[in-house]
C-alpha positions as CSV (number, residue, x, y, z in Angstrom):
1,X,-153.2,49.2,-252.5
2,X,-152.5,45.5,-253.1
3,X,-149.7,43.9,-250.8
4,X,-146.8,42.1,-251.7
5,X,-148.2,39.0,-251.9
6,X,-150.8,39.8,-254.5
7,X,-148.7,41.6,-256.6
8,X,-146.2,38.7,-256.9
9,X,-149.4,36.3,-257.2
10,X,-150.7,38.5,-260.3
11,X,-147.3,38.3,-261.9
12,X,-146.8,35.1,-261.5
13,X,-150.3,34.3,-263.2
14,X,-149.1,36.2,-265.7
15,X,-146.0,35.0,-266.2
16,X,-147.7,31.5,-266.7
17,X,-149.7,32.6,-269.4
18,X,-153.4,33.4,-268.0
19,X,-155.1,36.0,-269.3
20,X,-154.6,39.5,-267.9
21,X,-158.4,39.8,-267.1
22,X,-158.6,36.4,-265.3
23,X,-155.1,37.0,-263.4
24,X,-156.4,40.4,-262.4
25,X,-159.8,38.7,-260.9
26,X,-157.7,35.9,-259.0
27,X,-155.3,37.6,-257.3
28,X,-156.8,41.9,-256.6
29,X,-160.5,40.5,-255.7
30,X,-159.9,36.7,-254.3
31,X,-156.9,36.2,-253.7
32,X,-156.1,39.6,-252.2
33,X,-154.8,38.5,-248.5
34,X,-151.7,37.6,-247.8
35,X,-153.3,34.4,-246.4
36,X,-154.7,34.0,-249.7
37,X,-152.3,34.9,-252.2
38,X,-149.5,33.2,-250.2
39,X,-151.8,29.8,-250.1
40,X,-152.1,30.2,-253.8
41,X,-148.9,30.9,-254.6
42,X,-147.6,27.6,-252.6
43,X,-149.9,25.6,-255.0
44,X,-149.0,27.4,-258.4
45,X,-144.8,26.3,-257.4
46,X,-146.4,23.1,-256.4
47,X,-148.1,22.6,-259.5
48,X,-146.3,23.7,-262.6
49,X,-149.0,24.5,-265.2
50,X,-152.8,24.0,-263.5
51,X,-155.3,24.1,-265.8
52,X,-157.7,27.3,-265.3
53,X,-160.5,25.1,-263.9
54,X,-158.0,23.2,-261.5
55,X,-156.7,26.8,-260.7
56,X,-160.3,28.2,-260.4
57,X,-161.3,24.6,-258.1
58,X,-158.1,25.5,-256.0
59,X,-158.7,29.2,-255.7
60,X,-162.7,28.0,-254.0
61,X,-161.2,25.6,-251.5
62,X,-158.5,28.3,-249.9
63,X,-161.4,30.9,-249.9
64,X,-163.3,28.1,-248.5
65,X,-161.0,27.0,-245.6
66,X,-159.9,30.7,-244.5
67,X,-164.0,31.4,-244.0
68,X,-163.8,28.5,-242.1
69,X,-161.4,29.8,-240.2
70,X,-162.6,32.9,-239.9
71,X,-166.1,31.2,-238.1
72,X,-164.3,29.0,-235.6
73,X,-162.5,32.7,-234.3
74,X,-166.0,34.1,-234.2
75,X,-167.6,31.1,-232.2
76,X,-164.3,31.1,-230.1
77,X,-164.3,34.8,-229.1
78,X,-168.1,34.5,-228.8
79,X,-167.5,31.4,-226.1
80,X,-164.7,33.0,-224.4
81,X,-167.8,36.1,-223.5
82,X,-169.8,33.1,-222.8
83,X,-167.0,31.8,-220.4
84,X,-166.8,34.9,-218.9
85,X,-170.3,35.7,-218.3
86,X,-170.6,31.7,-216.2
87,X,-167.6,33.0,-214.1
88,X,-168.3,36.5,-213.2
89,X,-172.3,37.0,-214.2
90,X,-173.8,39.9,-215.7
């Protein structure tokens, strides 16, 4: 089930006047966190009418930073064992 977010990011996609398949692809398999749609969103009531290449361009740089994101949490939990192991050993 899609959240909140994604629904109101489909609709709005719609609403703009993307097709239904490309609006469908954005926002239920990219676009389909709230992170993501909410990101997305911010940028489509920034921008009034993107173009579908500027939207597409957009939609790769928020998918972008949240897997950067998602790598410093990994290399942060992964130091914090790290940390752990220095203080207490094995």
């Amino acid at each position: 089930m899609a959240s909140e977010k994604t629904e109101e990011l489909y609709r709005l996609l719609l609403g703009k006047g993307y097709p239904k398949e490309f609006c469908r692809e954005v926002a239920y398999r990219h676009m389909n966190t709230d992170y993501t749609a909410t990101r997305m969103l911010g940028y489509l009531y920034r921008i009034s009418d993107p173009r579908i290449e500027d939207l597409v361009d957009e939609m790769l740089a928020i998918l972008s930073d949240r897997d950067e994101i998602i790598r410093k949490k990994e290399m942060e939990r992964a130091q914090a064992v790290m940390n752990e192991v220095y203080r207490n050993g094995l």
